[in-house]
N, C-alpha and C positions, 0 to 999 in steps of 0.2 A: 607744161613743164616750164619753171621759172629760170630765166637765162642770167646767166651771174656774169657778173661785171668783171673787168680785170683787177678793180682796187680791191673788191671784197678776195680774191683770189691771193690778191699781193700780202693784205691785212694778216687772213689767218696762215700762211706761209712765214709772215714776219716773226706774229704769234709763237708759233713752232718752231723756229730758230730759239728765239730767244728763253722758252719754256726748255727747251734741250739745253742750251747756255747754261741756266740755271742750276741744272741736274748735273752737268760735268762741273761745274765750281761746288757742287754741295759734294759731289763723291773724293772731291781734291781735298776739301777740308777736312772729311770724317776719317784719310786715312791720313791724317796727321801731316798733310804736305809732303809724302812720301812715296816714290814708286820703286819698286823693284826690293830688292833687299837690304835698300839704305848701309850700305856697307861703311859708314864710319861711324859705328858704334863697336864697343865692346863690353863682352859679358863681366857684369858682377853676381854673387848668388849672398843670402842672408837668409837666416829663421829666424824665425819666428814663434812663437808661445799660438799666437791667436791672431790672423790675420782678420779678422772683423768681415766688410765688406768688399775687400779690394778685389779687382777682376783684372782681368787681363789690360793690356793698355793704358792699366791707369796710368799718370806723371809718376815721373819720380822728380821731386825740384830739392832747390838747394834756393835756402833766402827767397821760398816763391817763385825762382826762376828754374822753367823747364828744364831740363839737363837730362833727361834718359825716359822711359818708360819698360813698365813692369811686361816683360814676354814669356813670362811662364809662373805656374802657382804650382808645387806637386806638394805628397805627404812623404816624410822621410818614413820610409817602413821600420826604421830599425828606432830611429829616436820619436817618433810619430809626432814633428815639429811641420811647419809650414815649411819648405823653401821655397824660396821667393828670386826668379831669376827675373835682374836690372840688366836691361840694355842702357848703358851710357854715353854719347856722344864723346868720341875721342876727343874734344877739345878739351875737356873737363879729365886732368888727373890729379884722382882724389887720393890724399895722403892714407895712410897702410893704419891710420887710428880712427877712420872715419863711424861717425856712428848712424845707425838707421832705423828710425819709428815709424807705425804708421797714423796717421792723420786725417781728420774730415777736415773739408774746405767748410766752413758757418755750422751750423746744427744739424741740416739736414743733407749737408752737400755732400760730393765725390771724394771717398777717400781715395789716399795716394801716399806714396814713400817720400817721407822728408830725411833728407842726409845734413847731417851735420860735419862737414871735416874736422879733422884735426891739428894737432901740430908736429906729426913722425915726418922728417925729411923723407921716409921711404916710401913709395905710391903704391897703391893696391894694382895689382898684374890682373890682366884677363883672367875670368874664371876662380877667381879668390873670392872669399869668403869675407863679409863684412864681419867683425869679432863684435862689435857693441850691437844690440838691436832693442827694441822698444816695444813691446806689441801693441796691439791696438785694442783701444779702452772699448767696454761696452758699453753706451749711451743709457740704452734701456734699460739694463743693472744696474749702471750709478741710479740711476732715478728712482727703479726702485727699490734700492737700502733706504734711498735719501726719503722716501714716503712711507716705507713701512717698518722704517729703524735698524734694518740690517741684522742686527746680532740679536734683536729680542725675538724672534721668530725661530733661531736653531739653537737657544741656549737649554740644555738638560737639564731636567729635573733634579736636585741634589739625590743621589740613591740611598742614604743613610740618615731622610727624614721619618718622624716617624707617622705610622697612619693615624693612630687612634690616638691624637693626641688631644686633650683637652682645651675648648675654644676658651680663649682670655677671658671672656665675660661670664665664664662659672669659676664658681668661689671655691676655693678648697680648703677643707675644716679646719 
């Protein structure tokens, strides 16, 4: 049996500290530099037509700058619309005309809610309802109207052509 020294003993000890390091800075970042119930936020809710890809967590920013994140997706049963409930950082109150689309970061990146404010002196309350909203474009759609022409593919036969109609190139007496 080979007898280990106290550096190789110290070495992978070091190793192991600093490999667990690693792991509690990577679990700090992935919950958003968050613990517990971050309690200075408050709820906003919005539909949406067609929420695209957005999932739980995603940003909600304003000019690119963070400001909320997306804490719940449901279906309204009655109006079968997306709602969409924004946690947003109590620092941010957003005017009562604010509007809200949703958006990809580059082509293939993370969609997220972009807010645009408005100009109502009145602020939107906890739990209000954003009245403008935007939904989110389908990528793979545009592309393919834009390849296969969109409207020549479901346009209808005239119904009051006729069948038997004689081709241009016979003469008639």
């Amino acid at each position: 049996m080979a007898i280990r020294s106290p550096r190789v003993e110290f070495a992978v000890g070091a190793f192991l500290l600093v490999a667990l390091a690693s792991l509690l800075v990577l679990a700090f970042v992935s919950t958003n530099r968050q613990f517990g119930d971050g309690g200075g936020q408050y709820p906003l809710h919005a539909r949406f037509s067609s929420i695209g890809q957005l999932r739980l967590q995603a940003p909600v920013r304003i000019g690119g700058v963070t400001v909320g994140r997306v804490s719940a997706l449901e279906l309204d049963p009655k109006r079968f619309d997306a709602l969409v409930t924004l946690d947003i950082d109590k620092r941010y109150q957003l005017p009562a005309d604010t509007s809200a689309g949703i958006f990809t970061s580059g082509l293939l990146g993370e969609s997220y809610v972009g807010l645009q404010p408005g100009g109502d002196p009145e602020n939107l309350k906890p739990g209000e309802e954003i009245a403008y909203t935007q939904p989110a474009v389908d990528l793979i759609q545009l592309a393919g109207k834009y390849m296969f022409g969109g409207s020549s593919a479901s346009t209808p036969a005239t119904p009051n052509a006729p069948t038997n109609a004689p081709s241009p190139t016979e003469a008639t007496p």
